[in-house]
N, C-alpha and C positions, 0 to 999 in steps of 0.2 A: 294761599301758601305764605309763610313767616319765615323769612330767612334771617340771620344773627351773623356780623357780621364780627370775626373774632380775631385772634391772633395765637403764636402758640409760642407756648416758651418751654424748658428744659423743666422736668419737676423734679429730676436728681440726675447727679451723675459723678462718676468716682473720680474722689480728689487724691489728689497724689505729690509729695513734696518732690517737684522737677531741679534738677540738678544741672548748670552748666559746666562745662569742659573749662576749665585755665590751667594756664602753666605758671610758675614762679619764677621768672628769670633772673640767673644770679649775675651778682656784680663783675664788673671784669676787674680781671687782675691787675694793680698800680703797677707799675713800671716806674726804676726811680732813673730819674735822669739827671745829668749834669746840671748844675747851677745855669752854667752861662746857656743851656739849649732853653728855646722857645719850647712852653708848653700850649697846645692850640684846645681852646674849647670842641667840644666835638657838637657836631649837627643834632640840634633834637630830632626825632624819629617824626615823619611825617603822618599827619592821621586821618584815618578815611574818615573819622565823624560818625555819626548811626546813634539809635539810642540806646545804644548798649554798649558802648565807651566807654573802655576802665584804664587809656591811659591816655593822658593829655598831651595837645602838642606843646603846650607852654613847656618853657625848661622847668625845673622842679629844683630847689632849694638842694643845697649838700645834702648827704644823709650822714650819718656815723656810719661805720664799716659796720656794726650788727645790723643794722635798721637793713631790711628786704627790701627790694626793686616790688612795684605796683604789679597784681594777675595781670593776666593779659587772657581777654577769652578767644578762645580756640574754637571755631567753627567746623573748618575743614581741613583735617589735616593734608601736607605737613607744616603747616605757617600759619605762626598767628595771623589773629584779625588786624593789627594795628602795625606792627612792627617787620611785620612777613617772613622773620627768625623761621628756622626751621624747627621745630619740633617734634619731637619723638614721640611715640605712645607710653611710654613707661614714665616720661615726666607729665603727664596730665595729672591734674589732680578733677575731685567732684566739687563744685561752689555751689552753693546758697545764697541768694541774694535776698540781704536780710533790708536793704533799703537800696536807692540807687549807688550804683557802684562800688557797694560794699559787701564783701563774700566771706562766707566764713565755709571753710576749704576742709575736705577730708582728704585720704587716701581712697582709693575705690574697695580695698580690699575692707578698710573700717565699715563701710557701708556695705560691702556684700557678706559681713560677719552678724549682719542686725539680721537677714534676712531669714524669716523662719523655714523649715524643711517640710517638705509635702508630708501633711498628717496620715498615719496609720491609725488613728483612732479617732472619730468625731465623739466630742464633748456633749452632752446635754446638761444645760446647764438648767433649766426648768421649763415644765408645759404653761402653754397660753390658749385662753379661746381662737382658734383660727376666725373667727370672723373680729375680730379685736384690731387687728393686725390689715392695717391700711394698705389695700394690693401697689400703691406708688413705694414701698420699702422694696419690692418682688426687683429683683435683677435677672438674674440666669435661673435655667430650670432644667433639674435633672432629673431621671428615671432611678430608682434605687434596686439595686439586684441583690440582693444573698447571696455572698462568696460561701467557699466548700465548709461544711456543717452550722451552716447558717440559717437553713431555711425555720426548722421551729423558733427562734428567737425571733426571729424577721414577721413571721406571723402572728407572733404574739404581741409584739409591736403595735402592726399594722392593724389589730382587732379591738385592743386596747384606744388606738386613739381612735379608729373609726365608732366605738358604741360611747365614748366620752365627747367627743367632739374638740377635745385640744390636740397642739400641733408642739412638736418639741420644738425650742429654739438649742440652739447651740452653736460649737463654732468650730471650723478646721482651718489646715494653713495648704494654699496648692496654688502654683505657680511663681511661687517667691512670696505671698502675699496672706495674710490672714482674710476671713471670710463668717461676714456674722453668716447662722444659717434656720432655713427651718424647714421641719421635716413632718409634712402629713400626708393622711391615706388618701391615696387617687381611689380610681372605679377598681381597678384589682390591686395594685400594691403602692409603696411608698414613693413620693416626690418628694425631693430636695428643693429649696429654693436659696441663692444665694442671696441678702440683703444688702439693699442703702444703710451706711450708717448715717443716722442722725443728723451728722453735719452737711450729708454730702445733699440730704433731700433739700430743697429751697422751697423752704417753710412760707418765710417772708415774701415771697414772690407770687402766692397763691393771691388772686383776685378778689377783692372782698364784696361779695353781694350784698347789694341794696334792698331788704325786700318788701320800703315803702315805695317799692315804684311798681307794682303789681298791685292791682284792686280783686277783690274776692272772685268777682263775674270770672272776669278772665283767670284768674287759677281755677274754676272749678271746668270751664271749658277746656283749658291745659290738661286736666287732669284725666276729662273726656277721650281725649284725644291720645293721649298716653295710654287709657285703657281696649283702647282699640285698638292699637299695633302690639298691643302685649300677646308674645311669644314667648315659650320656653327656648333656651339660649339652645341651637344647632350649629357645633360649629363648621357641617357641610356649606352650611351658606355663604360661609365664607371664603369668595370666591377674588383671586388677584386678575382681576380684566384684564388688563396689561399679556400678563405670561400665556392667557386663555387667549386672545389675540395674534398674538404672536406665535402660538403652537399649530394655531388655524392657518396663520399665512405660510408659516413652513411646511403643514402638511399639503397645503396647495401649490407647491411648486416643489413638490418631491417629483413627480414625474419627468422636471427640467433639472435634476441634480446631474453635473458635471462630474466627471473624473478630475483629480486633481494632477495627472498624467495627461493631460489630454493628448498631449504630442506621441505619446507611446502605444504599443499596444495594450488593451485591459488584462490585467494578470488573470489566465486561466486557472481553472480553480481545478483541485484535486481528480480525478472521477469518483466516484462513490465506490468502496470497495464492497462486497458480500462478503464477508467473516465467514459464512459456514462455508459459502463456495471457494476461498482460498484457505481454506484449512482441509478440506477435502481434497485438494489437490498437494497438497505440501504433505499431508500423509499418504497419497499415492506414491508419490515421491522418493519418499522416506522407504517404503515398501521394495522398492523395486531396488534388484543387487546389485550390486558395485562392480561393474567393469574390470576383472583383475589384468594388471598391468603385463603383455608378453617379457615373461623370464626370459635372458638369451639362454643357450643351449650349454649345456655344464662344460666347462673347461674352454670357452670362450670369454668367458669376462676377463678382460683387463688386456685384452690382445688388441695392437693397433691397427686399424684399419688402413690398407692398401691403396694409397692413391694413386690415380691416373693420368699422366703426366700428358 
């Protein structure tokens, strides 16, 4: 037996520009006071420190009355990280940290004005050899259906790249986000695939084989040995131990399953009704005449009855 002794790393994964929370705290307003009053420096703000720190404990130099007060990042509202001010949701702004402790700040609404709207039409922008196309690009996988008078388009689709063997790429926008895509024939109809872009795969990271450290002997034993477990791909085999385990121990203490009442009585259940046999009865029912109520006798209604003292 030959065991290889590896490690694993990430081969893509979606980047995304993350945005923190600050506020802008604005100047307080001068107050003019008499000549002869003491004017008192006030306390610089004390600071928890961390390495995400955008306002210092040292005091800070005058500003000019334009010059803005330092973000302050905002973890949990309502108070900042630094200053523990209260803060409101409406003064947040979204920051970039474009080096240490310097942001360059939107509004939230700017940012959610960039975001594109879930596509009613996916693009094809041109066919590719599907075997071309490196399955580490593959992200999500969807099923494709033919909405209402879709089906002949949809098949003629699906016929066209299954006897060429290319796969459309193209691209839609859903969940806030754009989404390269590609679109070829499964065993009866279309799969989507959503793609890595480019940057997000880590290229550079791939392992580079040596392959003056293999002698011929042992590749061609390799290759032995590779042609011996060769199977066509079933994906029944593919079997999670773990859940099959675990479906086994549950089934073997169904017998010991408890009420989650135990203190109570077990809720009796319905009895089973017979449909034909209460509707046979409810049209017997229905059948039989109606009781007519005793009239009193004419020229007695409305006369008061004689009590007995």
């Amino acid at each position: 037996m030959v065991s290889i002794p590896v490690r694993l790393y990430k081969a893509a994964r979606r980047e995304r520009i993350r945005f923190h929370h600050v506020y802008q705290r604005q100047p307080e307003p001068v107050e003019e006071v008499a000549e002869s009053e003491a004017v008192e420096e006030p306390e610089p703000p004390k600071s928890k420190g961390g390495i995400h720190q955008v306002l210092n404990s040292v005091p800070a130099p005058a500003r000019a009355e334009s010059e803005p007060l330092p973000l302050e990042r905002v973890r949990n509202l309502p108070v900042g990280e630094i200053s523990e001010e209260p803060v409101e949701k409406p003064q947040l702004l979204k920051a970039y940290e474009i080096e240490k402790d310097r942001y360059v700040t939107f509004e939230p609404q700017e940012v959610a004005a960039l975001r594109p709207k879930t596509s009613t039409e996916l693009d094809i922008a041109e066919f590719v050899r599907l075997e071309e196309i490196d399955p580490i690009f593959f992200e999500t996988s969807y099923y494709v259906a033919p909405d209402r008078a879709g089906e002949k388009p949809y098949a003629l689709l699906f016929n066209a790249l299954l006897d060429t063997g290319y796969a459309a790429v193209g691209s839609l926008a859903m969940h806030g986000r754009e989404h390269a895509t590609v679109i070829r024939p499964g065993r009866r109809g279309l799969i989507l695939h959503s793609l890595f872009y480019a940057n997000e795969v880590r290229a550079e990271e791939e392992y580079s084989n040596d392959p003056e450290l293999v002698n011929p002997k042992e590749l061609e034993l390799a290759k032995l040995f590779v042609r011996a477990l060769a199977a066509p791909f079933d994906p029944g085999k593919l079997k999670d131990k773990f859940e099959e385990r675990l479906h086994e121990l549950i089934e073997a203490r169904s017998d010991m399953a408890q009420s989650a009442y135990g203190h109570r009585e077990p809720v009796r259940k319905a009895p089973v009704v017979d449909i034909m046999e209460a509707l046979r009865k409810s049209l017997e029912m229905a059948r039989k005449p109606v009781q007519s109520e005793k009239v009193p006798p004419k020229g007695t209604a409305g006369r008061p009855r004689k009590s007995r003292s």
